[in-house]
C-alpha positions as CSV (number, residue, x, y, z in Angstrom):
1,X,0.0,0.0,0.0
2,X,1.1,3.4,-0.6
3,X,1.5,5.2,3.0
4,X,4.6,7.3,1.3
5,X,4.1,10.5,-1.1
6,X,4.0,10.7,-3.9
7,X,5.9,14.0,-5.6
8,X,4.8,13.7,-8.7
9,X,1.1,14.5,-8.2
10,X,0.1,17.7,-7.9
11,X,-1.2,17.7,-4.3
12,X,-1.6,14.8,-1.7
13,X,-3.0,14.9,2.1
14,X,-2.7,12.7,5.1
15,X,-5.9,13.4,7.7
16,X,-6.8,12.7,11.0
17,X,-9.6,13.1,12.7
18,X,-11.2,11.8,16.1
19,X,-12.7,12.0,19.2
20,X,-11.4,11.3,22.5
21,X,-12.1,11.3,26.1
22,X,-9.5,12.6,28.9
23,X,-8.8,10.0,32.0
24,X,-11.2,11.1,34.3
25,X,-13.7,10.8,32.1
26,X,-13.1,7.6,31.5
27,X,-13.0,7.1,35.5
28,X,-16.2,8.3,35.3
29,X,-18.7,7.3,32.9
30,X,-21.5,8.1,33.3
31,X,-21.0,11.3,35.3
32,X,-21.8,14.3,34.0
33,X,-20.4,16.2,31.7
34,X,-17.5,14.0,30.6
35,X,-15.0,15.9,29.0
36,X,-14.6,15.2,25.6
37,X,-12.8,16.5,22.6
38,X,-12.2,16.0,19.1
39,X,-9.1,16.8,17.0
40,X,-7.5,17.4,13.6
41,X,-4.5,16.7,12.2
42,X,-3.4,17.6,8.6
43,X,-0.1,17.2,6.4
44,X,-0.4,18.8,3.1
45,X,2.0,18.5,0.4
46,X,1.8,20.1,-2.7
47,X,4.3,19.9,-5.7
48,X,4.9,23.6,-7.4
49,X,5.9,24.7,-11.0
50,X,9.6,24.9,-9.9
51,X,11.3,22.5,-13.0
52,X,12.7,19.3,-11.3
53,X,15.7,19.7,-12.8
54,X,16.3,23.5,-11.4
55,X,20.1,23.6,-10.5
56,X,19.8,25.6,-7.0
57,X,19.0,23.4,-3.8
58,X,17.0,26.0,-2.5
59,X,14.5,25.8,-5.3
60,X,10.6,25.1,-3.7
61,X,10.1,22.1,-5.5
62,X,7.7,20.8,-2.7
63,X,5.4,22.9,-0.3
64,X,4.4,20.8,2.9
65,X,1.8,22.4,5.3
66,X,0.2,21.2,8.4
67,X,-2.9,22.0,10.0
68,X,-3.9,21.0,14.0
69,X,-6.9,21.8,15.7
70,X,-8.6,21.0,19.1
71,X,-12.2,20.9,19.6
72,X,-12.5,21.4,23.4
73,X,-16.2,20.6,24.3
74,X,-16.3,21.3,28.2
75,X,-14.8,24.9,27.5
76,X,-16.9,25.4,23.7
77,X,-13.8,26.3,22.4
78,X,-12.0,25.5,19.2
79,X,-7.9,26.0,19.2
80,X,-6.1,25.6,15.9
81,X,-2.7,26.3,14.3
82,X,-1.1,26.0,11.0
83,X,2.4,25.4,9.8
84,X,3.9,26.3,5.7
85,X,7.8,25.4,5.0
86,X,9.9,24.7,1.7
87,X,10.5,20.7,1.2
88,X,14.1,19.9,2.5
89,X,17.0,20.5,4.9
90,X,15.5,18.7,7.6
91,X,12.4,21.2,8.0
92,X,9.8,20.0,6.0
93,X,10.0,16.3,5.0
94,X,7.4,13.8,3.3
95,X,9.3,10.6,3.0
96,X,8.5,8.3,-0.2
97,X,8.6,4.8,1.3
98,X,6.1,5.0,4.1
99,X,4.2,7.2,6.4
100,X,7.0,9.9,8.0
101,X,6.1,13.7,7.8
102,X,7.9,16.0,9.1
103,X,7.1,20.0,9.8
104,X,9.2,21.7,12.1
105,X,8.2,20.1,15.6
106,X,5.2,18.6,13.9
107,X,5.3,15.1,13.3
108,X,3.0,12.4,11.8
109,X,4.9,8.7,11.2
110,X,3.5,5.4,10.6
111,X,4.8,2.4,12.4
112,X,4.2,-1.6,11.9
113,X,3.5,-3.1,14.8
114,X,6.1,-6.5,15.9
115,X,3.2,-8.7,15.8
116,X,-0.3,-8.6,12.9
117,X,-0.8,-6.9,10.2
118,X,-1.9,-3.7,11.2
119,X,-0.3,-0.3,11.2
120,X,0.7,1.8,14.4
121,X,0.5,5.9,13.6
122,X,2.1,8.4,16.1
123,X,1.5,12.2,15.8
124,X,2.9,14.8,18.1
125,X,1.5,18.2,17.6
126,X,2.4,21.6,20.0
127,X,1.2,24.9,19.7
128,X,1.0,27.9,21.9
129,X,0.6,30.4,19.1
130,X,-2.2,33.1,19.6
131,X,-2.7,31.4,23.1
132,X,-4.0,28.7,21.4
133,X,-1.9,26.5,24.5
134,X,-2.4,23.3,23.2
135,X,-0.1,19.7,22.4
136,X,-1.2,16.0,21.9
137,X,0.8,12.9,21.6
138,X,-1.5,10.4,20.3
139,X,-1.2,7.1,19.0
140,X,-3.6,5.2,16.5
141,X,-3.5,1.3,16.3
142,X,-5.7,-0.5,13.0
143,X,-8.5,-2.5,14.0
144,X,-9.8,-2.9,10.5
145,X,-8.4,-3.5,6.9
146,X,-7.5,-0.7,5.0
147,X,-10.8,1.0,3.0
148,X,-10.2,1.2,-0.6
149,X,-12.4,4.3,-1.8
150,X,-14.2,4.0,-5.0
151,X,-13.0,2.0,-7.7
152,X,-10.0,-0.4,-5.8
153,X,-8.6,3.3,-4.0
154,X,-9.8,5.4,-7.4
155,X,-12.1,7.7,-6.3
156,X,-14.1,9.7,-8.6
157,X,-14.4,13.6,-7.8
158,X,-16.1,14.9,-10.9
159,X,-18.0,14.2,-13.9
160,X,-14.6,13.8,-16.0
161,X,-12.7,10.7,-15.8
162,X,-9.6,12.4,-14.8
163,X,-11.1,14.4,-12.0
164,X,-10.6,11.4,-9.6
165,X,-7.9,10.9,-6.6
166,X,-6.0,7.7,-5.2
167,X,-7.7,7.6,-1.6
168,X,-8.0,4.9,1.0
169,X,-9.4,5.4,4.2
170,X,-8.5,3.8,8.1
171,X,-11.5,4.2,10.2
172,X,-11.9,3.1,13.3
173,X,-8.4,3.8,14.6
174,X,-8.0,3.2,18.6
175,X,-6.6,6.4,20.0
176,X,-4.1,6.5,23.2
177,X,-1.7,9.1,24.4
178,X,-1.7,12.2,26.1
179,X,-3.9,15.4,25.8
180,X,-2.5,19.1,26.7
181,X,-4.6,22.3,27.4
182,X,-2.9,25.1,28.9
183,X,-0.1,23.0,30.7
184,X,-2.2,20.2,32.0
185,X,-1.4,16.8,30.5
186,X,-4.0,14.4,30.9
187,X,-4.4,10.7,29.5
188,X,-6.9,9.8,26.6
189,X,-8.0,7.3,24.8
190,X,-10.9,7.5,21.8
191,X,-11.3,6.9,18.0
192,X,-10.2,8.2,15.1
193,X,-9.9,8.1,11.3
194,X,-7.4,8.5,8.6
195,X,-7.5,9.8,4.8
196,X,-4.4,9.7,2.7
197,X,-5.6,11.2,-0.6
198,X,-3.3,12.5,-3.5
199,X,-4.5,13.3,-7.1
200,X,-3.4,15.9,-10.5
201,X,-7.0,16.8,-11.0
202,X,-9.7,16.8,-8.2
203,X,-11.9,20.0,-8.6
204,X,-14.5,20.6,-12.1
205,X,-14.2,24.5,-13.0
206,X,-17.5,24.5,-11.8
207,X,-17.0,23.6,-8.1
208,X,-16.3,25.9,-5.3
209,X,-15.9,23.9,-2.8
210,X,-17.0,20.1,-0.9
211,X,-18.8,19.0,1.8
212,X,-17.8,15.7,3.5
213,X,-18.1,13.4,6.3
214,X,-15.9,10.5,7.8
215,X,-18.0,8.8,10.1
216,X,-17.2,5.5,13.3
217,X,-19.9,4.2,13.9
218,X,-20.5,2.8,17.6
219,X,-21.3,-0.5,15.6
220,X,-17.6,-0.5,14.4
221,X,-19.2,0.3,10.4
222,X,-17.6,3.4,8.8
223,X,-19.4,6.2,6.4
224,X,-18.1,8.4,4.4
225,X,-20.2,10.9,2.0
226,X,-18.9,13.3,-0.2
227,X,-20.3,16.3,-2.9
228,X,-18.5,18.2,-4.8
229,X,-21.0,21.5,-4.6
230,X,-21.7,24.4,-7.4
231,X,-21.9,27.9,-6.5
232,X,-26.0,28.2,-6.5
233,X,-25.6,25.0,-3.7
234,X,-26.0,22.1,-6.3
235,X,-24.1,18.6,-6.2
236,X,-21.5,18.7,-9.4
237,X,-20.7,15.5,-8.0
238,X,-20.8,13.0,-5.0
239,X,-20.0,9.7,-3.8
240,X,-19.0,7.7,-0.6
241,X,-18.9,4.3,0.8
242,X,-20.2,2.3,3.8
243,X,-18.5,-0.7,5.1
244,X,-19.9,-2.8,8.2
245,X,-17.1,-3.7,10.4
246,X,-15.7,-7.4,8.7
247,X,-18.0,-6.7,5.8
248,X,-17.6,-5.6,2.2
249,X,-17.3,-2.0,1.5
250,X,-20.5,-1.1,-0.6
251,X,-19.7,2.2,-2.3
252,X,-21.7,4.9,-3.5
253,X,-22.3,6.1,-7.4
254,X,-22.9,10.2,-7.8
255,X,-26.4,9.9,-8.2
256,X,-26.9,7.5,-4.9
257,X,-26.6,10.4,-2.2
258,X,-28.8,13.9,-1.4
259,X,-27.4,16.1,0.8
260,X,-29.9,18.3,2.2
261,X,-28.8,21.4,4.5
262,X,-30.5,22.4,8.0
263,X,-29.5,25.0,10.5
264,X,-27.1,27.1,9.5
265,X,-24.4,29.6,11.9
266,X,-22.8,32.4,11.1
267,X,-19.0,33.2,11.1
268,X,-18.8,36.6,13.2
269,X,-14.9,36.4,12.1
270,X,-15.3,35.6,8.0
271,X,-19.4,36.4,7.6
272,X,-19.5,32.8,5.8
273,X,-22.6,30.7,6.4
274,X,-22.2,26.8,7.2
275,X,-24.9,24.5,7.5
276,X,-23.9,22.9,11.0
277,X,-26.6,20.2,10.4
278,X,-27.3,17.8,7.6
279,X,-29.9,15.3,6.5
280,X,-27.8,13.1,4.4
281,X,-29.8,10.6,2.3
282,X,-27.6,7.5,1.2
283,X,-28.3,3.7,-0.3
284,X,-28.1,2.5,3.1
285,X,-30.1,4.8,5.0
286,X,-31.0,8.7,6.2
287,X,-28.4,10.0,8.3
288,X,-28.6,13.6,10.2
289,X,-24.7,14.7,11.0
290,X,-25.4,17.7,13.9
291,X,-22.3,19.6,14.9
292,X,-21.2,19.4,18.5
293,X,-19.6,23.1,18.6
294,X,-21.0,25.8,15.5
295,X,-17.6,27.9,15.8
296,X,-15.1,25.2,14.3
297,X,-14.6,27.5,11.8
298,X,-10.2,27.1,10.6
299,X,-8.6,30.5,8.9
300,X,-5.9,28.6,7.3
301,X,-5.0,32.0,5.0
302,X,-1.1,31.9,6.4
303,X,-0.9,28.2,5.2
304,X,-2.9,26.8,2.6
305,X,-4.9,30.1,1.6
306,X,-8.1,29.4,2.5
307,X,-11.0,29.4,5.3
308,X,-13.2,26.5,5.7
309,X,-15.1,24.7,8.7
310,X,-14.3,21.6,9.8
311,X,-15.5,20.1,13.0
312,X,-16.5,17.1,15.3
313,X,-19.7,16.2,14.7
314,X,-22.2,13.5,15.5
315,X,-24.2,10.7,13.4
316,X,-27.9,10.0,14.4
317,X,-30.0,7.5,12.0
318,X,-33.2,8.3,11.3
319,X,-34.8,7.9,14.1
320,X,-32.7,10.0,15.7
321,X,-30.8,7.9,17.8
322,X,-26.6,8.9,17.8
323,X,-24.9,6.1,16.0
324,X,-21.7,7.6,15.9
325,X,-19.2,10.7,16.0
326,X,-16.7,11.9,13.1
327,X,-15.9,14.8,11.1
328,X,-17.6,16.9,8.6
329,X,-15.8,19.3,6.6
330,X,-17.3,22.5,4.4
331,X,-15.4,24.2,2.0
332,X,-16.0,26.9,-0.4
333,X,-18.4,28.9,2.0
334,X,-16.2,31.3,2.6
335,X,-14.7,32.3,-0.7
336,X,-13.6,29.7,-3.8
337,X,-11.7,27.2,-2.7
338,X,-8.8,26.9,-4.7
339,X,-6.0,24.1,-5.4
């Protein structure tokens, strides 16, 4: 499998996403309110127009960036940093051969574990810029087979054969490690998920932006739902995939999915309007995704260039019990997203 990068497409990402709970609320389930948060961690590489063949070793060939976020739920607060550096010397690294990401202090590396099959993932993330006080050392252990996303890990993105990405998916990843907020470490453990997408051509001229959802379910089955989405608020594509846990994945073609908006919140920082709750129709069933904290809003404008929401959010079926917690992620609201 292909847990390196790849520098010869255009752009390529490694997510992760999930939700834990500290130590004492594991101590105490069932007490009220137990703390919970969810996080976000992002390496983004993107290859630039610099010729490969350019003679100076300083050249930007390769662009990594890093996003991090913390949704703290007990204090309904989000805290978020970003991270830009030149490929190279040390600084900025995205090794071919497997899973090892380097920005600055920021680290993401895959590791195989001395007994199965499965994959062992270790991110350390610290930040105290703009106050945002905040550090997690978390580990992520497979439970489950890798998720091939659309056709064998060839996902379609648009209505073009060429507007597709490589993508494969590790849901249901058991979280341990250690949470920091303002100085105090505490112990964690919770679930998270994985994307490692890269692709040449992912966005139709017509898109401005995505909506999208990676989904555990407490049933060990994993979602995911995606639309590409037109400026007047119309799919220009979509797709997915749902997979019970030791079951076949049973993905989704562009016309199998409605996404329907509900409430919507306001940025008081960028004036964009989110939908903060779906009704998301799918082959398998109606889902409604509600966000757990509106203001999970990331100005990412000193990195990547753009604003977009992306937050922890939770899964009910439809009849509205919660079946879950994941991510959903809105871009385009703002402004045109662009890559």
């Amino acid at each position: 499998m292909d847990h390196g990068a790849h520098p010869d497409s255009r752009i390529e990402w490694w997510y992760v996403t999930g939700t834990v709970l500290t130590g004492d609320a594991m101590a105490n389930v069932g007490s009220a309110p137990a703390d919970r948060c969810g996080f976000q961690v992002t390496f983004f590489r993107s290859r630039s127009d610099v010729a490969a063949d350019h003679p100076s070793r300083f050249a930007a060939r390769q662009l990594l960036f890093a996003h991090a976020a913390l949704t703290d739920l007990k204090r309904g607060r989000l805290r978020h940093d970003q991270r830009v550096a030149r490929g190279g010397f040390g600084i900025a690294e995205a090794a071919i051969g497997d899973t090892a990401l380097t920005l600055r202090d920021w680290t993401l590396v895959r590791q195989t574990p001395s007994t199965g099959n499965g994959s062992r993932y270790r991110a350390r993330i610290a930040s105290d810029s703009g106050g945002a006080g905040f550090a997690f050392d978390f580990s992520f252990d497979t439970t489950q087979p890798l998720l091939l996303q659309g056709d064998a890990g060839y996902s379609r993105k648009g209505p073009r054969p060429e507007q597709a990405s490589h993508y494969y998916s590790q849901p249901q990843l058991a979280v341990s490690g250690t949470l920091t907020r303002d100085g105090v470490a505490q112990s964690v453990r919770g679930t998270a998920w994985l994307d490692h997408e890269w692709s040449d051509s992912l966005l139709d001229p017509e898109a401005v932006g995505w909506d999208w959802i990676g989904m555990n379910l407490t049933d060990g089955s994993a979602l995911t739902a995606f639309r590409l989405r037109s400026a007047d608020g119309s799919a220009v594509y979509a797709g997915g995939s749902f997979r019970v846990a030791g079951g076949a994945t049973r993905n989704f073609g562009a016309g199998e999915l409605r996404f329907t908006p509900g409430r919507m919140w306001t940025s008081p920082a960028s004036g964009a309007r989110y939908p903060v709750e779906w009704t998301i129709d799918t082959p398998v069933g109606r889902y409604t995704v509600i966000s757990l904290l509106d203001s999970q809003e990331l100005d990412s404008r000193a990195s990547t260039g753009s604003i977009y929401w992306e937050g922890l959010s939770e899964l009910r079926d439809d009849s509205g019990h919660r079946v879950g917690h994941g991510y959903l992620e809105m871009t385009g609201y703002a402004e045109r997203l662009s890559l």
